[in-house]
N, CA, C and O atoms as a MOPAC input file, in Angstrom:
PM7 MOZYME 1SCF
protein

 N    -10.81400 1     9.71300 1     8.30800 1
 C    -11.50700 1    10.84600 1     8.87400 1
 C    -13.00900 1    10.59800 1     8.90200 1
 O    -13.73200 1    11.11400 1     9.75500 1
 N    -13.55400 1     9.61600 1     7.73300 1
 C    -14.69600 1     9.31900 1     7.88200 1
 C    -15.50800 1     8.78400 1     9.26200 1
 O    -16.66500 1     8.93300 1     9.65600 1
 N    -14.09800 1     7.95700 1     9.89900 1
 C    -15.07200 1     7.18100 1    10.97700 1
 C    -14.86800 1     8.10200 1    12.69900 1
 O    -15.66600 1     8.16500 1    13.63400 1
 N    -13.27400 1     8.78800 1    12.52900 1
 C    -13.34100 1     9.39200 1    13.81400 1
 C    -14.06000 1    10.80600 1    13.42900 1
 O    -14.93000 1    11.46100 1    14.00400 1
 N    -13.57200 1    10.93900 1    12.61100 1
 C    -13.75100 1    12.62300 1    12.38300 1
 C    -13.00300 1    13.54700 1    11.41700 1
 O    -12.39000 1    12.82500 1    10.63000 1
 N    -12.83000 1    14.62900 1    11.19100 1
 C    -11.68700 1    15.40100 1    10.78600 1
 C    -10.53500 1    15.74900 1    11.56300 1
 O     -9.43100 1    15.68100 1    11.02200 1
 N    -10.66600 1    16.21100 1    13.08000 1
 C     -9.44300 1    16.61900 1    13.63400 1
 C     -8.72800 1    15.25100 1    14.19700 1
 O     -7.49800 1    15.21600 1    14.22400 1
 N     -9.36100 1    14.32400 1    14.56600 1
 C     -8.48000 1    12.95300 1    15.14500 1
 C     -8.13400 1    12.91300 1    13.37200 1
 O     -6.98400 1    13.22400 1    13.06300 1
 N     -8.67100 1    12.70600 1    12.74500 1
 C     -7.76000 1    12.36600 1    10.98500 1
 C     -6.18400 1    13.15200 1    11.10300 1
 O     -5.06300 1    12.81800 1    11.48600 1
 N     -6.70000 1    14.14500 1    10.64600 1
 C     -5.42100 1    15.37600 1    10.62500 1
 C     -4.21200 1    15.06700 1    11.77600 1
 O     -3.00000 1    15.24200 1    11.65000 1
 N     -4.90500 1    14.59000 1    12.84700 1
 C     -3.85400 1    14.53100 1    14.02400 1
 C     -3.25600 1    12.91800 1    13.86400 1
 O     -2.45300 1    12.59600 1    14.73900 1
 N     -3.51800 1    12.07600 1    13.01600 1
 C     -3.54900 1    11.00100 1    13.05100 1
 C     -2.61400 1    11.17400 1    11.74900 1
 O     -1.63900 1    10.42400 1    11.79800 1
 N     -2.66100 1    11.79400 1    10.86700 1
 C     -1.86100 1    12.12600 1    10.04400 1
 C     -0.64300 1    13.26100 1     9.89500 1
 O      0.20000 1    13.42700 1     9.01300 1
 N     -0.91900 1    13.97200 1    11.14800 1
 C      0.69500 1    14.47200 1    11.39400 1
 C      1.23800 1    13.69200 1    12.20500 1
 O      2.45700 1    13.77900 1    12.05700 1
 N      0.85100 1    12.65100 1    13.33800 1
 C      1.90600 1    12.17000 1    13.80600 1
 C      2.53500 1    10.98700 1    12.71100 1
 O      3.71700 1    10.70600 1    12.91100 1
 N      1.76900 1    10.19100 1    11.44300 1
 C      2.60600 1     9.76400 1    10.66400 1
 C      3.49900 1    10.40200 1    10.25600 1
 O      4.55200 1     9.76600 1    10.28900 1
 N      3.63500 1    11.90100 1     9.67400 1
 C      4.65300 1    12.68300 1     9.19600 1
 C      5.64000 1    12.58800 1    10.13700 1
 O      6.82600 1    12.43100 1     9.84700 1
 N      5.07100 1    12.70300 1    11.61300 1
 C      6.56600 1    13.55000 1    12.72300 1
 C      7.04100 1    11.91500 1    13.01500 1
 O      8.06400 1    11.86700 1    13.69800 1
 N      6.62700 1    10.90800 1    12.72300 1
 C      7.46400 1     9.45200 1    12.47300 1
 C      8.32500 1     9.80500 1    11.43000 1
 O      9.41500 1    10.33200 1    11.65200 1
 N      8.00300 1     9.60600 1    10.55100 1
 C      8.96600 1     9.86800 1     9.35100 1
 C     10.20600 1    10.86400 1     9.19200 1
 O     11.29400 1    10.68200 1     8.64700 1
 N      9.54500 1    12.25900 1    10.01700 1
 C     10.73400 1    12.94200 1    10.34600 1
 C     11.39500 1    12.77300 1    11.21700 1
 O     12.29200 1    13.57400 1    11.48200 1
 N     11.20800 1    11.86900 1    11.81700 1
 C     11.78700 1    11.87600 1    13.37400 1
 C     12.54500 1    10.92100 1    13.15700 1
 O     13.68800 1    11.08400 1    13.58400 1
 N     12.21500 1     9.43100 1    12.35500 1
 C     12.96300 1     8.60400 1    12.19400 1
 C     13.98600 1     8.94900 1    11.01400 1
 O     14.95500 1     8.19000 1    11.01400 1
 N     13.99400 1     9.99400 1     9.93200 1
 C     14.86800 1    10.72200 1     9.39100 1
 C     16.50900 1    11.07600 1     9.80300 1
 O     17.68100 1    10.83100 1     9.51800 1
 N     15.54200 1    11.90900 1    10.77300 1
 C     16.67400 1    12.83900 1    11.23800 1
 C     17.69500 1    11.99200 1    12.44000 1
 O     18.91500 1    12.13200 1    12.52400 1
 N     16.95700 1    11.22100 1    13.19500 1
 C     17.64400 1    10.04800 1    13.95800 1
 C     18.56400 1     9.30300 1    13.07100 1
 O     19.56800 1     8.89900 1    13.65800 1
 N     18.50600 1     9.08400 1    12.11800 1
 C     19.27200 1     8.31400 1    11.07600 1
 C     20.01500 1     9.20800 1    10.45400 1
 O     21.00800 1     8.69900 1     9.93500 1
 N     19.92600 1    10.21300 1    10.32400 1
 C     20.61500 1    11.22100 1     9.33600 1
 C     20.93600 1    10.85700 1     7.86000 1
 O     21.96300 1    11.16000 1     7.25200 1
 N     19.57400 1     9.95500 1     7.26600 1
 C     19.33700 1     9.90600 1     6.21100 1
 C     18.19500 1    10.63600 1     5.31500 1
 O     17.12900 1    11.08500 1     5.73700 1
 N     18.70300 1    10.65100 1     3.89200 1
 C     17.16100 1    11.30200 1     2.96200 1
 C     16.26800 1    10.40700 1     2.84600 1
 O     16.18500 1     9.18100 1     2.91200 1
 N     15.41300 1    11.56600 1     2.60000 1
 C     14.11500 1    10.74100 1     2.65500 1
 C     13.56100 1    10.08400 1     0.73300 1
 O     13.01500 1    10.64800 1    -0.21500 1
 N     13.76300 1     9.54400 1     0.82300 1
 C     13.60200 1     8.56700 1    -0.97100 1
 C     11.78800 1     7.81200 1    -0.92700 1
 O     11.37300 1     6.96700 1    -0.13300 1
 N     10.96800 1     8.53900 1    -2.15400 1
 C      9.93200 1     7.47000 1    -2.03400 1
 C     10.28300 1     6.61200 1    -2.79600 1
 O     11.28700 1     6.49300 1    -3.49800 1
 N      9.22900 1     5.87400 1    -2.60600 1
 C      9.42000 1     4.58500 1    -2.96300 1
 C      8.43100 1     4.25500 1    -4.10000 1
 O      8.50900 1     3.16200 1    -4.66200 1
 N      7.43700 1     5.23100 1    -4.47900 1
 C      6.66100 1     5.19400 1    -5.08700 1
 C      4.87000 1     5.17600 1    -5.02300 1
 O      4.38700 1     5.07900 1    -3.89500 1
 N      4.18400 1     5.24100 1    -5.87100 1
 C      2.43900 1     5.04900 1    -4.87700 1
 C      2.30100 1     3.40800 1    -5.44500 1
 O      1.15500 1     2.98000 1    -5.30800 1
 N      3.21800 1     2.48500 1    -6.01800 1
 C      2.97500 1     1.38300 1    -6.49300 1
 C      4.02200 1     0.43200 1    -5.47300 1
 O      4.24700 1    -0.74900 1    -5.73700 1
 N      4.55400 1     1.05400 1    -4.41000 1
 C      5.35800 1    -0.05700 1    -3.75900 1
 C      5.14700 1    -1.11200 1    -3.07900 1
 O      5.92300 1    -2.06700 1    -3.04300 1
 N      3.88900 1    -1.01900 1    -2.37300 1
 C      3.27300 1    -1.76900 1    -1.85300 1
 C      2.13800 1    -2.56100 1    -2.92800 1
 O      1.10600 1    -3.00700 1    -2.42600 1
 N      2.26500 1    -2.64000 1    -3.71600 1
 C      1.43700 1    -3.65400 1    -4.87400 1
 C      2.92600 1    -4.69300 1    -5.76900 1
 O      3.06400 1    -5.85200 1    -6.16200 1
 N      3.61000 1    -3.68000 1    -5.74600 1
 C      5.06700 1    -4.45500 1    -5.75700 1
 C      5.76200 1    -5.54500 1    -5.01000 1
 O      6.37600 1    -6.52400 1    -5.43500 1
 N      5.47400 1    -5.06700 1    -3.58000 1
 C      5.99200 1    -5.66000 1    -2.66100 1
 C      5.01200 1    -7.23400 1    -2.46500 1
 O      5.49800 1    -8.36000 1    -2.36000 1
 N      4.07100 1    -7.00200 1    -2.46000 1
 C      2.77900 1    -7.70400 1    -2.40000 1
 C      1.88100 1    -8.40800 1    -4.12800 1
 O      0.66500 1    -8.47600 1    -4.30200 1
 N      2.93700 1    -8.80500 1    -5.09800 1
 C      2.13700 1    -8.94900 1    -6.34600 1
 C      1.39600 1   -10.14600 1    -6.09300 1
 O      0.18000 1   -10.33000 1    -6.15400 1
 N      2.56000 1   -11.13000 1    -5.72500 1
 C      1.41900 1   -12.68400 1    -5.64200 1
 C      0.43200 1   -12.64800 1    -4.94200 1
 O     -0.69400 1   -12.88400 1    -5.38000 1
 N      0.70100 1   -12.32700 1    -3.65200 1
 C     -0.70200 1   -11.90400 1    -2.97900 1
 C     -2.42000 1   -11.71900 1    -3.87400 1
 O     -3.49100 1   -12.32300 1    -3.82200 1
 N     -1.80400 1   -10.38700 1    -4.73800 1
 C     -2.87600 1    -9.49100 1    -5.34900 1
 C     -3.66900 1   -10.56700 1    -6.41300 1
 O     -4.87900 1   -10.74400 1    -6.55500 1
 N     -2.30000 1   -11.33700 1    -7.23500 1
 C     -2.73300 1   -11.73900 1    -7.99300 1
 C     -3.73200 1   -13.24200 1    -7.58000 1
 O     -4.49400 1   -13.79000 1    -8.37600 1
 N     -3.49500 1   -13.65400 1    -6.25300 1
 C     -4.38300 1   -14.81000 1    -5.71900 1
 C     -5.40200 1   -14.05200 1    -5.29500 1
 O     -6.46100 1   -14.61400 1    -5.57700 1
 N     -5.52900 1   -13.24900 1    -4.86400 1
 C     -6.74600 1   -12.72200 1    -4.11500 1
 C     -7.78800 1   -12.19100 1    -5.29500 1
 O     -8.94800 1   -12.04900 1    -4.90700 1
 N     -7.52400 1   -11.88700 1    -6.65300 1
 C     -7.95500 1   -11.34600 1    -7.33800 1
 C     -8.57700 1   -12.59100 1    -8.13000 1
 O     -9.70100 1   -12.54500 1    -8.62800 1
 N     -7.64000 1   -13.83400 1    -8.20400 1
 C     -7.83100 1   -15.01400 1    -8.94000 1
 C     -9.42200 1   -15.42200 1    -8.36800 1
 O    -10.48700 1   -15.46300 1    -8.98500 1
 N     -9.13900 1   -15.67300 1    -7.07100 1
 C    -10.00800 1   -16.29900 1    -6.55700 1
 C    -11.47400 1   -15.94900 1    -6.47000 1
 O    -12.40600 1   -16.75300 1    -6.44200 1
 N    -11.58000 1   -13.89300 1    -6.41000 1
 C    -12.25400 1   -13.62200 1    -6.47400 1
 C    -12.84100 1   -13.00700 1    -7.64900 1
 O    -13.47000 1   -11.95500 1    -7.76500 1
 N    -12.46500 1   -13.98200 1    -8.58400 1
 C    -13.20800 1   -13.55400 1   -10.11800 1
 C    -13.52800 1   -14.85400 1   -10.04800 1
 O    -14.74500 1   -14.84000 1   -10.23500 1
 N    -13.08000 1   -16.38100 1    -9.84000 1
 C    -13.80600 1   -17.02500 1    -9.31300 1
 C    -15.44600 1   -17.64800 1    -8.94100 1
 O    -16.23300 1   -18.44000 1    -9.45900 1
 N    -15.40800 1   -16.84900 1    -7.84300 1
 C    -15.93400 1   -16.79300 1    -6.91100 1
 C    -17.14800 1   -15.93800 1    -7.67700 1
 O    -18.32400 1   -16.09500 1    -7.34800 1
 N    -16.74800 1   -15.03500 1    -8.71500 1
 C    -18.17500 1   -14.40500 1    -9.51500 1
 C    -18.65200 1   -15.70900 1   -10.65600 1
 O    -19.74600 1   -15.63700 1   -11.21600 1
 N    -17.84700 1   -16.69800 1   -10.87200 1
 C    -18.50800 1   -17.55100 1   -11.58900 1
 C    -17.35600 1   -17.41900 1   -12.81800 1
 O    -17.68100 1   -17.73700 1   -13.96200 1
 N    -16.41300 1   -17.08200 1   -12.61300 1
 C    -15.34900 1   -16.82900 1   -13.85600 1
 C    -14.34500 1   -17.78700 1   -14.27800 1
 O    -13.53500 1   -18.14200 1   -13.42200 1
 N    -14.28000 1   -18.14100 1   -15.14100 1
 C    -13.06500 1   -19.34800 1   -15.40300 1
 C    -11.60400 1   -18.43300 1   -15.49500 1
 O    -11.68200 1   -17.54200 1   -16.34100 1
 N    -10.42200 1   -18.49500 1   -14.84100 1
 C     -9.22500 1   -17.78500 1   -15.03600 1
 C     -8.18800 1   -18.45200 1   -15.17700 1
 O     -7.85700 1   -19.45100 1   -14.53900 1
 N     -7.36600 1   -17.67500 1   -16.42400 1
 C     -6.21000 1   -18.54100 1   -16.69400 1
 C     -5.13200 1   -17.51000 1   -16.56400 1
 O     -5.55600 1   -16.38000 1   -16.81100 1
 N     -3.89700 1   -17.56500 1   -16.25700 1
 C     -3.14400 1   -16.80700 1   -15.87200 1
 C     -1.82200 1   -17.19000 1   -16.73900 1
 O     -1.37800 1   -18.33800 1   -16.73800 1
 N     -1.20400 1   -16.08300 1   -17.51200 1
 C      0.22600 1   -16.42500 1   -18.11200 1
 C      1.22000 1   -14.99000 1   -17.72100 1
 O      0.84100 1   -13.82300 1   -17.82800 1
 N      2.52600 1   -15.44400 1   -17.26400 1
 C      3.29500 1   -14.57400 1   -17.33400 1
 C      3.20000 1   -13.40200 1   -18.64600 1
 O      3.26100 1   -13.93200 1   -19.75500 1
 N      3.07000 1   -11.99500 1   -18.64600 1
 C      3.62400 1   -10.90200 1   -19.60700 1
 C      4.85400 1   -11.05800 1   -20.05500 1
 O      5.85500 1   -11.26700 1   -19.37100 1
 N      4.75600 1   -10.92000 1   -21.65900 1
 C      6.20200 1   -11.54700 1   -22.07100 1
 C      7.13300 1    -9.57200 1   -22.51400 1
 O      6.74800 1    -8.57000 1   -23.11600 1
 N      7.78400 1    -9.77300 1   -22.14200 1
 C      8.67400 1    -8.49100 1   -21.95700 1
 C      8.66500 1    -7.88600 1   -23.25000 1
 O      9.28300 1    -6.84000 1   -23.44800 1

């Protein structure tokens, strides 16, 4: 909303909703989240190279070990 505005935002964000419902009800399935962490899930190695590199890149030495359960 910052860059168009408020009403292109809002309108830009109900037609995400009327996707979601629309592709819902076309399916005649529920709707299940998935969480606010799914996409950091989906994407860990990613995060964790991009993050590597850019601690890096501040002058940082990084060593990385698996979390042991």
């Amino acid at each position: 909303m910052r860059r168009r505005g408020r009403k292109r935002g809002l309108v830009a964000v109900a037609h995400s909703l009327l996707l979601v419902v629309y592709h819902l009800l076309q399916r005649g399935s529920e709707y299940r989240d998935l969480g606010r962490d799914f996409l950091d899930r989906m994407r860990a190695d990613h995060l964790v190279r991009y993050h590597m590199k850019r601690l890096q890149q501040l002058g940082l030495t990084v060593n990385v070990a698996p979390a042991t359960a």
